[in-house]
C-alpha positions as CSV (number, residue, x, y, z in Angstrom):
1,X,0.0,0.0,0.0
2,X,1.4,3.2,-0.7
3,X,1.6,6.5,1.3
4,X,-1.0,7.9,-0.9
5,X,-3.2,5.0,-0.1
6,X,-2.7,5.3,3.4
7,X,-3.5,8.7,3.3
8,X,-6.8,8.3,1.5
9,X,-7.8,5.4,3.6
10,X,-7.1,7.0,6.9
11,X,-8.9,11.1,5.5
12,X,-11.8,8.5,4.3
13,X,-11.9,7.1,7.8
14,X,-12.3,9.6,9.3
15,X,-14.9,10.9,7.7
16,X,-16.7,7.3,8.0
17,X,-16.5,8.4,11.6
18,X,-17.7,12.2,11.3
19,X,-20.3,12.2,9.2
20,X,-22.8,10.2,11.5
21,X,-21.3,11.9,14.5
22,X,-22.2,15.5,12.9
23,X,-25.4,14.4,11.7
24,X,-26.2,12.9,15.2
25,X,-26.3,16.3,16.8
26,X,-29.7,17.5,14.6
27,X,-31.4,14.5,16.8
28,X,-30.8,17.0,20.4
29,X,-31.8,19.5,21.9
30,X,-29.7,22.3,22.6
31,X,-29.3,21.0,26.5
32,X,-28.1,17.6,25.3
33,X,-31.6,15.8,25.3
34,X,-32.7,13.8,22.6
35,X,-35.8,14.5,20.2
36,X,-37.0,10.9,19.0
37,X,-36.8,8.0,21.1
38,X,-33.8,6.5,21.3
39,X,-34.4,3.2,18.7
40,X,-35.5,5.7,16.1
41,X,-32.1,7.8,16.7
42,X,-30.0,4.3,16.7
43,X,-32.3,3.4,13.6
44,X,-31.5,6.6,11.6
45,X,-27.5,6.6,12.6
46,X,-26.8,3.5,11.1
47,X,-28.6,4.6,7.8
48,X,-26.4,7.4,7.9
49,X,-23.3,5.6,8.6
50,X,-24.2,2.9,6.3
51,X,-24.8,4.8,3.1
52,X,-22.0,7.0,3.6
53,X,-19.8,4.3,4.8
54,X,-20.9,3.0,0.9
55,X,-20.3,6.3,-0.6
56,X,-16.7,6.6,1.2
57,X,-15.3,3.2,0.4
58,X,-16.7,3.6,-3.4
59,X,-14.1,6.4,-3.3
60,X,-11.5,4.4,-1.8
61,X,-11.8,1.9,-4.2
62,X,-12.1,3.8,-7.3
63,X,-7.9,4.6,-6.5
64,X,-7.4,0.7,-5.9
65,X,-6.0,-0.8,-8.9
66,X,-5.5,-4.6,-7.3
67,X,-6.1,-7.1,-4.8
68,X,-9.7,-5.8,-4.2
69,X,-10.0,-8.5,-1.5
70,X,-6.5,-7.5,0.6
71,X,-7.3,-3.5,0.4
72,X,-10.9,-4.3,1.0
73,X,-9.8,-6.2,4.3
74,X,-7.3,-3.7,5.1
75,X,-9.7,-0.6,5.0
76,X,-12.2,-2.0,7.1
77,X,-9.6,-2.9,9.6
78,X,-8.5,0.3,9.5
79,X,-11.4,2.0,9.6
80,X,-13.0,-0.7,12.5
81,X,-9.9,0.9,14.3
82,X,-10.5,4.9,13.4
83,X,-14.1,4.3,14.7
84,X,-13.1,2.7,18.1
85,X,-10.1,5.4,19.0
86,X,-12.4,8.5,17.9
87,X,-15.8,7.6,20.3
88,X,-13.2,6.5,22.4
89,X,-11.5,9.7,22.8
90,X,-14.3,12.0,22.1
91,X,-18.0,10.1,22.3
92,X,-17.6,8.0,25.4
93,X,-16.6,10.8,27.5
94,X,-19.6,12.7,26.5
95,X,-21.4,9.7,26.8
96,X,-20.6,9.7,30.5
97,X,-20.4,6.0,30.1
98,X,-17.4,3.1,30.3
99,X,-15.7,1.3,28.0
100,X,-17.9,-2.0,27.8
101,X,-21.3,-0.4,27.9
102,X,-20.0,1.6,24.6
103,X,-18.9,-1.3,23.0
104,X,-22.1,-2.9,23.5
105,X,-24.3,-0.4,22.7
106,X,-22.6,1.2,19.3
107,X,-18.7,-0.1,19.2
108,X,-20.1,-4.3,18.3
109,X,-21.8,-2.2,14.8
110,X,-18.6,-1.3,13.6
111,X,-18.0,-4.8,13.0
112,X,-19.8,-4.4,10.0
113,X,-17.3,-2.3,8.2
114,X,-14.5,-4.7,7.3
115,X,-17.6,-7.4,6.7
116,X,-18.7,-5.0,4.1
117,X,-14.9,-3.5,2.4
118,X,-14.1,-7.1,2.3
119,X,-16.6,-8.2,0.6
120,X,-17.0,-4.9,-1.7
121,X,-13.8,-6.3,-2.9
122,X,-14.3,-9.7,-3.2
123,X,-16.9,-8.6,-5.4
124,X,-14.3,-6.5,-7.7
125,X,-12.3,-9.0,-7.6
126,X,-14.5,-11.2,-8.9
127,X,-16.0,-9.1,-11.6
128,X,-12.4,-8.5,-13.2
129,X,-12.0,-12.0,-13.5
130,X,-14.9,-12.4,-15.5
């Protein structure tokens, strides 16, 4: 992978991690309470983070030239990670809440992104070689 890569996967990352955390802010109220109950808040963050989480990784592979099923892999590994040390630094604290009731609540659905990169590219990979 080179440094260009690196720095696309880890920018696109990041933003896999912002963009449902911005949008999560129009759900409260100024004073930090929430305006739909809290299923219907869960509910609309993951369609957030899931069709931008799409969006993103169509960009990161529209630079990957080969071994769709490696970068795939390594993205949402990468990614997994960026999600993790970002609530961790910022989201949990605000959260008022520990590490394992995090995890439990919202960190176990990131699990789905290298699920998904890997097999984006698996897919890729296996168009090419028709």
């Amino acid at each position: 992978m080179t440094k260009r890569m690196i720095i696309k996967n880890v920018i696109l990352g990041i933003w896999s991690w912002a963009i449902p955390f911005a949008v999560s802010f129009l759900f409260y109220k100024p004073g930090g309470e929430l305006v739909v109950p809290y299923s219907t808040f869960k509910s609309a963050i993951m369609v957030v983070g899931t069709v931008s989480g799409f969006y993103l990784l169509s960009r990161y592979f529209g630079f990957v030239e080969d071994r769709f099923i490696l970068n795939g892999l390594i993205v949402g590994l990468s990614w997994f990670a960026i999600n993790i040390i970002l609530d961790t630094i910022i989201l949990i604290p605000m959260m008022k809440t520990g590490f394992a009731d995090y995890f439990m609540s919202i960190g176990l659905g990131y699990v789905a992104i290298p699920v998904i990169s890997t097999s984006m590219g698996y897919l890729l990979e296996k168009k090419l070689k028709i």
